[in-house]
N, CA and C atoms as an extended XYZ file, in Angstrom:
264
Properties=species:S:1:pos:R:3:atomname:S:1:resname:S:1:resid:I:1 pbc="F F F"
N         0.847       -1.177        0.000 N   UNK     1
C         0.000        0.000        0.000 CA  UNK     1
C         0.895        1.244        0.000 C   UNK     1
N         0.389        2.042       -1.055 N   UNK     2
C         1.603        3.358       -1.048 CA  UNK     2
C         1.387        4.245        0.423 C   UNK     2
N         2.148        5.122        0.522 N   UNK     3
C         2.025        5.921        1.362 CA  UNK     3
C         1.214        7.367        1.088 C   UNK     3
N         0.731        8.112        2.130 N   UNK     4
C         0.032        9.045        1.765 CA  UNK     4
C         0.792       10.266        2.521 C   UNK     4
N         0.274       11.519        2.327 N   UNK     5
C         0.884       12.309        3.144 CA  UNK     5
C         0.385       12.429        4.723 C   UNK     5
N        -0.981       12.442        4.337 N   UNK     6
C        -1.675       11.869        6.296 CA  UNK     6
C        -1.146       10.802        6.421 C   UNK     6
N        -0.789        9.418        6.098 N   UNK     7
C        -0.128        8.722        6.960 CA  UNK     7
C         1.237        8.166        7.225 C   UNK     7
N         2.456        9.488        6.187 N   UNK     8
C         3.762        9.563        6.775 CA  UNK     8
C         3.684       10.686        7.767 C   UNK     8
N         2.331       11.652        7.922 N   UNK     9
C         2.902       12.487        8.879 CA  UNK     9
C         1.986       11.756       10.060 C   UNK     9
N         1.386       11.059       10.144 N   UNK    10
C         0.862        9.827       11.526 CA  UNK    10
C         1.692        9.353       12.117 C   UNK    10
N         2.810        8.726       11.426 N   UNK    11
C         4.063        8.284       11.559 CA  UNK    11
C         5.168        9.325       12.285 C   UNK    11
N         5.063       10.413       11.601 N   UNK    12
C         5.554       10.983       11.903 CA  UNK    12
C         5.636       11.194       13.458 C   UNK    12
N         4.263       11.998       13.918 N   UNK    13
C         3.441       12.350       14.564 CA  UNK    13
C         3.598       11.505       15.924 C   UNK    13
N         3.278       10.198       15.796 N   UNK    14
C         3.300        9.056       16.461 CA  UNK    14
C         5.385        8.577       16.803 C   UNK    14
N         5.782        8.898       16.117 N   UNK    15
C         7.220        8.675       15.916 CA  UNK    15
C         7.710        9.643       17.287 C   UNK    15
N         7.220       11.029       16.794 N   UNK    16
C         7.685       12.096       18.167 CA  UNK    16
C         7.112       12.054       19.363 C   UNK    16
N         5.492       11.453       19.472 N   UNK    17
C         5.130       11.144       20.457 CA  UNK    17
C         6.043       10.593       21.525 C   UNK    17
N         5.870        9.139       20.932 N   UNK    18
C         7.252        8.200       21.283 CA  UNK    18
C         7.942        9.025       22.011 C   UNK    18
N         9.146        9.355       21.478 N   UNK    19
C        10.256       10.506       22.009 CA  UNK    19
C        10.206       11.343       23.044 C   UNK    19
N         8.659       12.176       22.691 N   UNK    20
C         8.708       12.907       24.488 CA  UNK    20
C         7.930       12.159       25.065 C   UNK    20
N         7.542       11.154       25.246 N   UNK    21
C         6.689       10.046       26.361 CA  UNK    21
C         7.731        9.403       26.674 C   UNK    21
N         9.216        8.806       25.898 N   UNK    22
C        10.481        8.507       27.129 CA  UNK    22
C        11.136        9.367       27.363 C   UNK    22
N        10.839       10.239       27.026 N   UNK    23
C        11.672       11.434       27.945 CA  UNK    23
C        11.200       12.209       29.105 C   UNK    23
N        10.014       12.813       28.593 N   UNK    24
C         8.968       12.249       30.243 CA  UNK    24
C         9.276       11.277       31.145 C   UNK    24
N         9.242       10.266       30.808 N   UNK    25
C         9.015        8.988       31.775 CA  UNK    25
C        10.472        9.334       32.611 C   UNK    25
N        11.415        9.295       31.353 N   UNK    26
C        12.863        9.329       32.131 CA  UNK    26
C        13.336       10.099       32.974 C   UNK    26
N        12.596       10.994       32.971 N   UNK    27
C        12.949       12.685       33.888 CA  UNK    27
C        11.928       12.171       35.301 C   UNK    27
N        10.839       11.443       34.811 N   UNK    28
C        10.030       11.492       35.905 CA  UNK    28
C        10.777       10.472       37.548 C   UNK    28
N        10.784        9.334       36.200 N   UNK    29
C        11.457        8.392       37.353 CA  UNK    29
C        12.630        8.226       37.236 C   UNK    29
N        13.491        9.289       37.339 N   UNK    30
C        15.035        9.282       37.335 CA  UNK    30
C        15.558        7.912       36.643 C   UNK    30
N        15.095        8.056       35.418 N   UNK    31
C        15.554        6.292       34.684 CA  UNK    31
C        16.747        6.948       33.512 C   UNK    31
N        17.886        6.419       33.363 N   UNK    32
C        18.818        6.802       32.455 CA  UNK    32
C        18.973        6.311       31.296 C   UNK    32
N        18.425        4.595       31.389 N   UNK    33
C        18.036        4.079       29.878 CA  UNK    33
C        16.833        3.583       29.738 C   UNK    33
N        16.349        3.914       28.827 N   UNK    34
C        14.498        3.225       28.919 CA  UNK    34
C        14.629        2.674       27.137 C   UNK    34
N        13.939        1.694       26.958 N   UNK    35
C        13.469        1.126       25.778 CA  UNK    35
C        12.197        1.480       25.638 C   UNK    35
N        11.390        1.686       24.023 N   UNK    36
C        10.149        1.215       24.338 CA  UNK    36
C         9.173        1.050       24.974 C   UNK    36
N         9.710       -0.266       24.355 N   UNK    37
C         8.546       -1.430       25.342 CA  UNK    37
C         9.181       -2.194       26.375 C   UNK    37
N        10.078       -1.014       27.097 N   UNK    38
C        10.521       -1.909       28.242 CA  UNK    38
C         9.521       -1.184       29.676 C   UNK    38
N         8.997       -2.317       30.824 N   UNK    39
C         7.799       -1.624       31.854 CA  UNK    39
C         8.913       -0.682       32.277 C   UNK    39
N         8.131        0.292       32.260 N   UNK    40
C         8.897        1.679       33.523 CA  UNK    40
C         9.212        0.837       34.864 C   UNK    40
N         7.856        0.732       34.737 N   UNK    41
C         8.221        0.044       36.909 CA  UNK    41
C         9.071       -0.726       36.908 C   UNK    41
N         9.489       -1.929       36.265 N   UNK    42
C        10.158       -2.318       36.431 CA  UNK    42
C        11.802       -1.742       35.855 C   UNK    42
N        12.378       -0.817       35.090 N   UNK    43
C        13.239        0.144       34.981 CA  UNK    43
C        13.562        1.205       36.252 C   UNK    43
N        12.277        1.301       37.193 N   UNK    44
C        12.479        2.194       38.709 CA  UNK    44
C        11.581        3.283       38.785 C   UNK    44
N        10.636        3.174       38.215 N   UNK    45
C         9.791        3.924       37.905 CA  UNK    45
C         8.520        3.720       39.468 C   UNK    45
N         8.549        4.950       40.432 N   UNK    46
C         7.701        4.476       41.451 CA  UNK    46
C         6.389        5.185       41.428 C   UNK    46
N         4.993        4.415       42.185 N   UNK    47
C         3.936        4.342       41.558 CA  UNK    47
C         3.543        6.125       41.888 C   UNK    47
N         4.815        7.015       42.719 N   UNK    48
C         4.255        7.888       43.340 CA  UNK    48
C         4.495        9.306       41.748 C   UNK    48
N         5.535        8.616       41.509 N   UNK    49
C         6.164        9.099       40.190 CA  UNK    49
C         5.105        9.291       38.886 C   UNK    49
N         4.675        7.763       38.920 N   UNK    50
C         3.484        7.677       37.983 CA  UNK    50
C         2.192        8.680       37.785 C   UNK    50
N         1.969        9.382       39.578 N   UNK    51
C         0.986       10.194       39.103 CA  UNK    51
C         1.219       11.854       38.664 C   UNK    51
N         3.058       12.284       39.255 N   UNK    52
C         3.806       13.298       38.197 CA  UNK    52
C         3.511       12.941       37.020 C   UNK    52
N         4.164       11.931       36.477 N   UNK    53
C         3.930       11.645       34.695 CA  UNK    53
C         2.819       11.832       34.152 C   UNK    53
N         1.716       11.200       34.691 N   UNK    54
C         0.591       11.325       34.407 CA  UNK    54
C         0.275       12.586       33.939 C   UNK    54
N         0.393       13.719       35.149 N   UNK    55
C        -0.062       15.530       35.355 CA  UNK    55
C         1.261       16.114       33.833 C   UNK    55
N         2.361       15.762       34.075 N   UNK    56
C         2.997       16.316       32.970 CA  UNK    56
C         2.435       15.571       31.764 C   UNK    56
N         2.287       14.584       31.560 N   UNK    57
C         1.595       14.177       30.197 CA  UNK    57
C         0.409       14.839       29.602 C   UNK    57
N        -0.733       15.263       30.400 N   UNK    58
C        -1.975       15.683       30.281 CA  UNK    58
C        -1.608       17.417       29.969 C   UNK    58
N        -0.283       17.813       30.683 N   UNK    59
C        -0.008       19.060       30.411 CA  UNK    59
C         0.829       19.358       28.788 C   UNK    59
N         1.463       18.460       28.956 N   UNK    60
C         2.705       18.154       27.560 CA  UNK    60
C         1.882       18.492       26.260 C   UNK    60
N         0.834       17.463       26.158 N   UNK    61
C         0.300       17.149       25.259 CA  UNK    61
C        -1.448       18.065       24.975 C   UNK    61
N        -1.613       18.412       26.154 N   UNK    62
C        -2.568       19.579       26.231 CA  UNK    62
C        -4.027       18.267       26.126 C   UNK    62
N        -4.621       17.061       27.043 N   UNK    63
C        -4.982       16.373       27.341 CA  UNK    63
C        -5.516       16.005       28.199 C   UNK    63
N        -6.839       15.204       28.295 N   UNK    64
C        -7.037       14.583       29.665 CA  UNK    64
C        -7.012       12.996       29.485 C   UNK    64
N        -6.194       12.333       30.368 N   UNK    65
C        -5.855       10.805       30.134 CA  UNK    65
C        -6.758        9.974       30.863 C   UNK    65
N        -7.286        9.122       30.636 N   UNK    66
C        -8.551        8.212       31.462 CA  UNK    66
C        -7.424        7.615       32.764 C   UNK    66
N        -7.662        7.894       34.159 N   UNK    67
C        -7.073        6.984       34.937 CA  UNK    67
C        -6.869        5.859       34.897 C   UNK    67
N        -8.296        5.256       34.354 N   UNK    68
C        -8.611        3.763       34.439 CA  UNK    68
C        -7.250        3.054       32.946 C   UNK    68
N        -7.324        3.877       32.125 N   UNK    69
C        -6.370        3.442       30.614 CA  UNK    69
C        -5.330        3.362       31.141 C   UNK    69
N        -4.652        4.932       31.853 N   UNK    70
C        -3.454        4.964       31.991 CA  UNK    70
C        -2.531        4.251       33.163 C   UNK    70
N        -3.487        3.242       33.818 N   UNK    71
C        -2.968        2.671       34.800 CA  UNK    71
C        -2.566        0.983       34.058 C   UNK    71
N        -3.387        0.861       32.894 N   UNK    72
C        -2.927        0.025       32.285 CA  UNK    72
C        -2.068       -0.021       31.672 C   UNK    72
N        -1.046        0.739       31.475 N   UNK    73
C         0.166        1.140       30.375 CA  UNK    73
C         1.251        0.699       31.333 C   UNK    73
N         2.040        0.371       31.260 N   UNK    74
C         3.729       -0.409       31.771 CA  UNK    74
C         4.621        0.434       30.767 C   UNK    74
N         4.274        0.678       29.764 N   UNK    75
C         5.574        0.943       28.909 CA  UNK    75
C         5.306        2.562       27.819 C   UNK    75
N         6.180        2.870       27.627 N   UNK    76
C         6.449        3.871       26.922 CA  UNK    76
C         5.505        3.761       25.554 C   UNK    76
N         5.499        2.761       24.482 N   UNK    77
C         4.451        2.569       24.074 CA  UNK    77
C         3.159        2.851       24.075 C   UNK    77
N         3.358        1.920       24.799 N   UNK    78
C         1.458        1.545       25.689 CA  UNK    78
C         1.266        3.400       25.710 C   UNK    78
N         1.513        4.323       26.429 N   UNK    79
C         1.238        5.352       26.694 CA  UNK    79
C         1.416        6.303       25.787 C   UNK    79
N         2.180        5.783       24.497 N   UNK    80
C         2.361        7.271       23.166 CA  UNK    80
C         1.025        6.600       22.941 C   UNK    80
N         0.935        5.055       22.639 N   UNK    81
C        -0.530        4.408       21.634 CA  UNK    81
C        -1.724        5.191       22.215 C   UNK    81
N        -1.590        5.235       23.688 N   UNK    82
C        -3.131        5.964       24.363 CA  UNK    82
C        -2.983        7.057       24.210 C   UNK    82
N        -1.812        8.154       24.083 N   UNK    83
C        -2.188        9.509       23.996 CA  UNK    83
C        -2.998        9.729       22.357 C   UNK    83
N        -2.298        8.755       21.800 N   UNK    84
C        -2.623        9.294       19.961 CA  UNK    84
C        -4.131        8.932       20.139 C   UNK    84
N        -4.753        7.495       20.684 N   UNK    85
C        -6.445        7.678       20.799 CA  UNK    85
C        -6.922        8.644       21.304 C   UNK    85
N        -6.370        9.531       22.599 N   UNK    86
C        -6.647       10.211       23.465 CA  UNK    86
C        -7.373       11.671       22.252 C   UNK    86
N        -5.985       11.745       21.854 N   UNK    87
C        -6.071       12.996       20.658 CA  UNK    87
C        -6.997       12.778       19.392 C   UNK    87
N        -7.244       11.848       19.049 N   UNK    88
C        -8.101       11.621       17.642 CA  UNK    88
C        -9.816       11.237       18.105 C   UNK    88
């Protein structure tokens, strides 16, 4: 399937997400290497931390995040994938 311009800049879009959601995370819970899809918590990420990230995410991104979603997210992923539903 060719590409379009809405969905290299989705990519795009979704690409930078990514980027400041581990950089967030990393600032939040003093983490120095993060993957992905590697769980925060388990990288050192503490649950008190989680609800900073949370407040800077909702601010970052100009958002309100479902508690109930965002408690399901472990990973850097998980949390760009819910902001981009969040936004559309």
């Amino acid at each position: 399937m060719p590409s379009t311009p809405e969905t290299e800049s989705a990519v795009t879009r979704s690409a930078a997400t990514l980027d400041t959601v581990m950089q967030i995370i990393q600032q939040n819970g003093k983490i120095t290497t993060l993957m992905p899809a590697q769980d925060f918590y388990d990288a050192g990420l503490t649950s008190l931390a989680s609800l900073t990230l949370l407040l800077d995410l909702e601010e970052k991104f100009n958002i309100s995040i479902p508690d109930d979603r965002f408690i399901e997210c472990r990973t850097a992923e998980a949390v760009a994938k819910l902001i981009g539903e969040v936004q559309s």
